[in-house]
C-alpha positions as CSV (number, residue, x, y, z in Angstrom):
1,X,50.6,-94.4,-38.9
2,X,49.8,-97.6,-37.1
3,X,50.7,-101.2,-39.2
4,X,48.2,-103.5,-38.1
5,X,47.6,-107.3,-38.7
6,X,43.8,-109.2,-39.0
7,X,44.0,-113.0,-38.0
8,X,41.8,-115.2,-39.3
9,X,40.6,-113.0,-41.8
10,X,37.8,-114.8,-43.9
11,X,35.0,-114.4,-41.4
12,X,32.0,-111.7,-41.3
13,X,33.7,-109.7,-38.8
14,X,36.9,-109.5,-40.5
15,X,35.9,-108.5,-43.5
16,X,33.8,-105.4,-41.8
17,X,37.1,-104.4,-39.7
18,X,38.7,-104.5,-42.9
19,X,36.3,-102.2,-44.6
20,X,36.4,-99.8,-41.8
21,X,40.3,-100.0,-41.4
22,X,40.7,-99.0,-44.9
23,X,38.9,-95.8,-44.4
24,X,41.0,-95.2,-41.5
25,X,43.6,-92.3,-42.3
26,X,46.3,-93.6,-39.7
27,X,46.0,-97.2,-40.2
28,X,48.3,-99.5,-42.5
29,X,47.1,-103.0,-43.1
30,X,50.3,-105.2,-43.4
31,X,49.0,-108.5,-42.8
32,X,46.4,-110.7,-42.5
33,X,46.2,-114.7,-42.0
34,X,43.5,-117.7,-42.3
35,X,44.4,-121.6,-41.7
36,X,42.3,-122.4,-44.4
37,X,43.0,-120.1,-47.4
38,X,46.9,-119.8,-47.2
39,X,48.4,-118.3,-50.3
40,X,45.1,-117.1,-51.6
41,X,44.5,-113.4,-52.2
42,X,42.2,-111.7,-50.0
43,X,39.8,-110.5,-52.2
44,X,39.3,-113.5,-53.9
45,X,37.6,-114.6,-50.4
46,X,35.7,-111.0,-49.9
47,X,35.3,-110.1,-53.6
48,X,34.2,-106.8,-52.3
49,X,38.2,-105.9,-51.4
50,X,39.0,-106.4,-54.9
51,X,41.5,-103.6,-55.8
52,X,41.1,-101.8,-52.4
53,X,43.2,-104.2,-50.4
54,X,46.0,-105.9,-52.6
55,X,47.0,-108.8,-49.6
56,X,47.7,-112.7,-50.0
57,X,46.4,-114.2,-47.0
58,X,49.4,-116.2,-45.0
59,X,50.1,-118.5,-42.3
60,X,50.0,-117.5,-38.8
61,X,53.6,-116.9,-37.8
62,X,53.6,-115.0,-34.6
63,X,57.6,-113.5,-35.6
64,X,56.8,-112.7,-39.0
65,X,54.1,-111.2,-37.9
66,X,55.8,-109.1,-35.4
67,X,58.1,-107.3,-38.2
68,X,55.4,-106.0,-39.8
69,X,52.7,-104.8,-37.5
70,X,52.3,-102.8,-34.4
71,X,48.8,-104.2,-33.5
72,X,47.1,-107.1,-33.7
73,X,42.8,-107.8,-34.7
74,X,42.5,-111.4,-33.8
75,X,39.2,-112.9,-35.5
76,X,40.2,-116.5,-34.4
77,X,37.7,-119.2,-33.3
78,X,37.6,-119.6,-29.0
79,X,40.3,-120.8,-27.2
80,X,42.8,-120.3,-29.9
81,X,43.7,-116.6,-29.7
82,X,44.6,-116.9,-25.8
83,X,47.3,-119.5,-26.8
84,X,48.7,-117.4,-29.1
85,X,48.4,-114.4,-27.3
86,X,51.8,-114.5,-25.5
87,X,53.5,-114.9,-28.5
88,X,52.9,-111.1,-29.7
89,X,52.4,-109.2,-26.2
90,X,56.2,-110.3,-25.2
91,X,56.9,-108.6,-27.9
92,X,55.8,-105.2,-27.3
93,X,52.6,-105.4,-29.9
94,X,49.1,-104.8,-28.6
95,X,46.1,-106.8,-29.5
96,X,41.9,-106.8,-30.0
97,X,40.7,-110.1,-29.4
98,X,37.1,-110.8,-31.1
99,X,36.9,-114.1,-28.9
100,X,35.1,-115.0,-26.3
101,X,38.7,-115.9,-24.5
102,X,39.5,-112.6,-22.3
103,X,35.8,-111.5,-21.6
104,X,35.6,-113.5,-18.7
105,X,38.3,-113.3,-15.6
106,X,37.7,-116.5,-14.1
107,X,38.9,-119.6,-15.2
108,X,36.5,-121.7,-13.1
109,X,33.7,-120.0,-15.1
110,X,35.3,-120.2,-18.7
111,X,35.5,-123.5,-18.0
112,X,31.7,-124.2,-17.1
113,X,30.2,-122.4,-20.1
114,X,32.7,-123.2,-22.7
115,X,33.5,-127.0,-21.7
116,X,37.7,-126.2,-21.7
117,X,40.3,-125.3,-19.9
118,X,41.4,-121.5,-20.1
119,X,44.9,-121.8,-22.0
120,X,46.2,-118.0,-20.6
121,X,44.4,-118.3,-17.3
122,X,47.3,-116.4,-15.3
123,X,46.2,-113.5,-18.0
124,X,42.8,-113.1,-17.2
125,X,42.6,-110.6,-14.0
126,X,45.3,-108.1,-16.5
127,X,42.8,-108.2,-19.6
128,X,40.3,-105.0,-20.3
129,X,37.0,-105.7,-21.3
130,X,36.4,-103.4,-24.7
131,X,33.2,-101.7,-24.1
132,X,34.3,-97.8,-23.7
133,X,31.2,-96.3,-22.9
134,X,32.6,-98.5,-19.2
135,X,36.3,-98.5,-19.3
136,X,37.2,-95.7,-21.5
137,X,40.1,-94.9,-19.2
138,X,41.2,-98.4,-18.6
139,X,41.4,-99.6,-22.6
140,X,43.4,-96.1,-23.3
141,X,46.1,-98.1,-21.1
142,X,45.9,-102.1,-21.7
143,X,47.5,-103.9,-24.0
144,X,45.4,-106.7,-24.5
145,X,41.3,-106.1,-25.0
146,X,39.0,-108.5,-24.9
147,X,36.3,-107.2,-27.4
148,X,32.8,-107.7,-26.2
149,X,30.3,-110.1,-27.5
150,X,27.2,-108.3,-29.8
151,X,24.6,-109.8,-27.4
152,X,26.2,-108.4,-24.4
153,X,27.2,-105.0,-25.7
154,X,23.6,-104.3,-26.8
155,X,22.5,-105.1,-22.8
156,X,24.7,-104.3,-21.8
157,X,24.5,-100.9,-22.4
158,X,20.5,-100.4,-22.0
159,X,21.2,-102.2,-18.8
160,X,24.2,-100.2,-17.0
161,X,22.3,-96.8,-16.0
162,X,19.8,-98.6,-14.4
163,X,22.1,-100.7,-12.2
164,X,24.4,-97.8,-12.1
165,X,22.3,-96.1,-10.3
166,X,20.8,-98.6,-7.6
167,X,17.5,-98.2,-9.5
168,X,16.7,-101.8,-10.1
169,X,16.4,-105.1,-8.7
170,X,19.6,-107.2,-9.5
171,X,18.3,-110.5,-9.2
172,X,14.9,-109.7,-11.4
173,X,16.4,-109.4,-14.8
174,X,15.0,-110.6,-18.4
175,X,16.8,-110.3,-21.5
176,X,15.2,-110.6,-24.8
177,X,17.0,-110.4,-27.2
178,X,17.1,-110.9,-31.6
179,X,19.8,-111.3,-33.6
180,X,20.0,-111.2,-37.8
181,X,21.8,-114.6,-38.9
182,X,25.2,-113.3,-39.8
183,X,25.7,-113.0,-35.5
184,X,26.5,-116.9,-36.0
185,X,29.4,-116.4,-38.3
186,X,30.3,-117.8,-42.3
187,X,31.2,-122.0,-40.8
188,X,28.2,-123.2,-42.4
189,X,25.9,-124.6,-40.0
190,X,22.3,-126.5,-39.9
191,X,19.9,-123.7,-37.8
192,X,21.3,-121.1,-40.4
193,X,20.9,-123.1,-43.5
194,X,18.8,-121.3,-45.2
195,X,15.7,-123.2,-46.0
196,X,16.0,-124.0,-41.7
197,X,16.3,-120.1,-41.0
198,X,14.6,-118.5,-44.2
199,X,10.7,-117.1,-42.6
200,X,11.1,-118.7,-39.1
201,X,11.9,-117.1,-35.9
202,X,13.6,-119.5,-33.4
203,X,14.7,-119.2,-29.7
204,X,18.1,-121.3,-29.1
205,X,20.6,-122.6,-26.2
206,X,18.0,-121.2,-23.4
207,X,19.4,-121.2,-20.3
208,X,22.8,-122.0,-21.4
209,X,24.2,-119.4,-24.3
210,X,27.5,-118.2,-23.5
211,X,27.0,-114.7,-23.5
212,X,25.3,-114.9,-20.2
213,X,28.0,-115.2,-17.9
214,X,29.4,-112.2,-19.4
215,X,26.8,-110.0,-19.1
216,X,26.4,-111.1,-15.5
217,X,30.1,-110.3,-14.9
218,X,30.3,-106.5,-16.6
219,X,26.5,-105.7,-15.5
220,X,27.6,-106.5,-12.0
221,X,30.7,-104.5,-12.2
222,X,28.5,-101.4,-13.5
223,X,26.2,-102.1,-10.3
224,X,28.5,-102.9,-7.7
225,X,27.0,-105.6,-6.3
226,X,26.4,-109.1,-8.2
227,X,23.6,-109.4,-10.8
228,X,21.5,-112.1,-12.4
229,X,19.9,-112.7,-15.7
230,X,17.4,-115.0,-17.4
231,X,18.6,-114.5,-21.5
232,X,17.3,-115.4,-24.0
233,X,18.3,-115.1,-27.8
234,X,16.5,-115.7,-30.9
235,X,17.7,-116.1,-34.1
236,X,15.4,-113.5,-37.2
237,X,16.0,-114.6,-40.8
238,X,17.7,-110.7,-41.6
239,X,21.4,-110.6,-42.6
240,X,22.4,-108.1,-40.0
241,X,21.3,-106.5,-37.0
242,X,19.9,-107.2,-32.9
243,X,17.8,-105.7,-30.8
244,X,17.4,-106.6,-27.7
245,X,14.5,-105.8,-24.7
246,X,15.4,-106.1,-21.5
247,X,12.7,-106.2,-18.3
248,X,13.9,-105.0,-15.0
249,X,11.9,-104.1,-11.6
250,X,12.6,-100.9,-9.7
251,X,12.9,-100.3,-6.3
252,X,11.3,-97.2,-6.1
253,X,8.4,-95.0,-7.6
254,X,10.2,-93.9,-11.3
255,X,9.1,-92.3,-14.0
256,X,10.2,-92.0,-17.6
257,X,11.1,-88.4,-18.1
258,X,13.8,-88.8,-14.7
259,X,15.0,-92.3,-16.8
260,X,15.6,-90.5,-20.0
261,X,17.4,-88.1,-18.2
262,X,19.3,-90.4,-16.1
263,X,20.9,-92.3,-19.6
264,X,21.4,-89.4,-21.3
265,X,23.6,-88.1,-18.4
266,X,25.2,-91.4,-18.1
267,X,26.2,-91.6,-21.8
268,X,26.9,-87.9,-22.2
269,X,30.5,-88.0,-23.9
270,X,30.1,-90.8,-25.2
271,X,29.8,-90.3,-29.2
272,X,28.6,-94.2,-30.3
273,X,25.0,-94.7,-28.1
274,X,21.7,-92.6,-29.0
275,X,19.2,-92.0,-26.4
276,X,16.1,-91.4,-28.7
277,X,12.4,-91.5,-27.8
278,X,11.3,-93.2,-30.6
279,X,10.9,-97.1,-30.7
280,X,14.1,-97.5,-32.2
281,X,14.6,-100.4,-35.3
282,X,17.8,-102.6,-36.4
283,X,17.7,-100.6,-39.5
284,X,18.2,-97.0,-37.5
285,X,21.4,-98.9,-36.7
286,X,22.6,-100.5,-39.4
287,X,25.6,-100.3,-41.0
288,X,26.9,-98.3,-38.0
289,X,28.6,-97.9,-34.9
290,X,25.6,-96.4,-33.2
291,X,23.8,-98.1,-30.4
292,X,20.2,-96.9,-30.0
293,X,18.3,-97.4,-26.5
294,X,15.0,-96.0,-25.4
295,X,12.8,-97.0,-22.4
296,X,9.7,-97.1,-21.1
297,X,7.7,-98.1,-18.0
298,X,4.9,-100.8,-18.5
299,X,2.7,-101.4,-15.2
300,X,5.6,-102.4,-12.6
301,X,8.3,-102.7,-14.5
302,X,10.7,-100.8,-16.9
303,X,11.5,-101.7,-20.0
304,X,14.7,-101.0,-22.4
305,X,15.0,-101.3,-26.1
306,X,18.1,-101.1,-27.4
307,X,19.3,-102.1,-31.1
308,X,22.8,-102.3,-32.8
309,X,24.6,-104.0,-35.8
310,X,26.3,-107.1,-34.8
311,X,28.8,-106.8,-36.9
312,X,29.9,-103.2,-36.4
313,X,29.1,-102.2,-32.8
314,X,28.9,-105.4,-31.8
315,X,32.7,-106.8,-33.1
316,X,34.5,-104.3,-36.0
317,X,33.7,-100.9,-35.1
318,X,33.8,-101.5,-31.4
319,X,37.1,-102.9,-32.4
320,X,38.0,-100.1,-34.1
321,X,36.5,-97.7,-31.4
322,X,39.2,-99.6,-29.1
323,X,41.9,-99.0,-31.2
324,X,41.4,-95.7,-31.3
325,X,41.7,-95.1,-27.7
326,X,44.4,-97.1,-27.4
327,X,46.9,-95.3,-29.7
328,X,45.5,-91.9,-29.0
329,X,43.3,-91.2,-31.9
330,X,40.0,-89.4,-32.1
331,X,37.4,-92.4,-31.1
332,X,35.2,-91.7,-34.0
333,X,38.4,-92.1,-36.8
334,X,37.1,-94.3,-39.3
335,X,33.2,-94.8,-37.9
């Protein structure tokens, strides 16, 4: 049995790790912590838990913390779990950061995209990003994973074969991508207010979202050579859910029937990412920790749909997933 504590526990994400810890036959939930709702029980903020997780939620003291748990789920805000961080690893726990704080491993580039300075940057180089279908081998060993964005995970993914196997341009990339509103977390905020968001479909931070640089960092590392995007996200009034299209040009004469067969050989093994031939939809996904991807070719160009749940494949049950390979249990426990 594993004890395992959930920081900043009032969020969207949080609340789905919770749900899918509690299934979890090896797992023991002995803390979790919010700055805003000290003292409160946790089911009074997720009514849902009521009776299935009996926890008052508690200030973040990393040595109390440390007595009762073995691993830690940070659901923090940016730039606050990576000055915490040190605090539990130097004492022999092991951690799942939901933040955007370990995905990248230059401090340079954290900097640009997320206007501060890193505050672990001597960390970054040791830190595993959390996407297994890549570094399966790697997160059964670290100690610190840096959980991947929802975005990123669902290009990630209908992206990597196709680099993987030199079959694409790398610097004639186009991400499309959708995402329901509960991607921008519960902090109320004007664009998901919902008589802004409620029947309108709206592109946002073109050019500039955050997730970029962090698909151009993992999709490079799957091809070997550096790669560059255009992305670009919009926001769907639906609670949960993305899907994502991606537009890539070959280098060679392909066709689809050698594609299918090249992703279904890259992802054989991997139980959490569904090669199907249909046109997949966020529904197929939802409430899952399944990642769909078809592809087809249109005139000179392929194309890749992918779709997933934000808030299970794309944070808690990738979380989860992680967990599982780092403590040696089967990676499906609890999906």
């Amino acid at each position: 049995m594993t004890r395992v504590a959930i920081l900043g526990a009032s969020g969207y994400t949080a609340l789905e790790l919770i749900k899918l810890l509690l299934r979890h036959s090896e797992v023991e939930i002995t803390a979790a912590t919010s700055r805003q709702e000290e003292g409160v029980p946790i089911s009074a903020i997720h009514p849902s838990l009521s009776r299935r997780l009996d926890l008052g939620l508690e200030h973040l003291l990393p040595d109390e913390i440390a007595k009762r748990a073995d691993c830690v789920f940070s659901c923090l805000p940016h730039g606050v779990t990576a000055s915490l961080a040190g605090s539990f690893l130097e004492k022999d726990l092991r951690m799942i950061d939901f933040s955007a704080d370990y995905r990248l491993d230059d401090a340079a580039i954290y900097s640009e995209w997320y206007g501060q300075d890193h505050p672990d940057p001597e960390r970054l180089p040791e830190v595993v990003y959390g996407l297994p279908e890549l570094f399966r081998d790697r997160i059964r060993q670290a100690a610190l994973v840096a959980n991947p964005g929802c975005y990123p995970t669902s290009a990630i993914l209908a992206l990597a074969p196709l680099l993987s196997a030199k079959l694409i341009a790398t610097d004639d990339i186009i991400i499309d991508s959708k995402s329901g509103i509960s991607g921008a977390g519960r902090n109320p905020k004007l664009m998901t207010h919902y008589p802004e968001c409620n029947e309108s479909l709206s592109a946002y931070n073109i050019g500039r979202h955050r997730h970029t640089p962090e698909i151009e960092l993992i999709l490079s590392k799957a091809g070997g050579e550096p790669v560059q995007v255009i992305f670009t996200p919009h926001l769907v009034p639906m609670d949960r859910g993305i899907l994502t299209t991606t537009y890539s040009r070959p280098l060679g004469s392909v066709d689809e029937a050698a594609l299918f067969a090249e992703y279904r050989k890259f992802y054989q093994g991997h139980p959490f990412v569904r090669i199907v031939e249909h046109l997949p939809a966020t529904k197929d996904a939802a409430d899952t920790n399944f990642c769909d991807i078809t592809i087809r070719i249109v005139r000179d160009r392929i194309l890749t749909i992918s779709c997933l749940d934000n808030l299970i494949k794309g944070a808690a049950g990738a979380a989860v997933q992680n967990f599982n390979l780092m403590y040696g249990y089967p990676e499906t426990m609890g999906l």
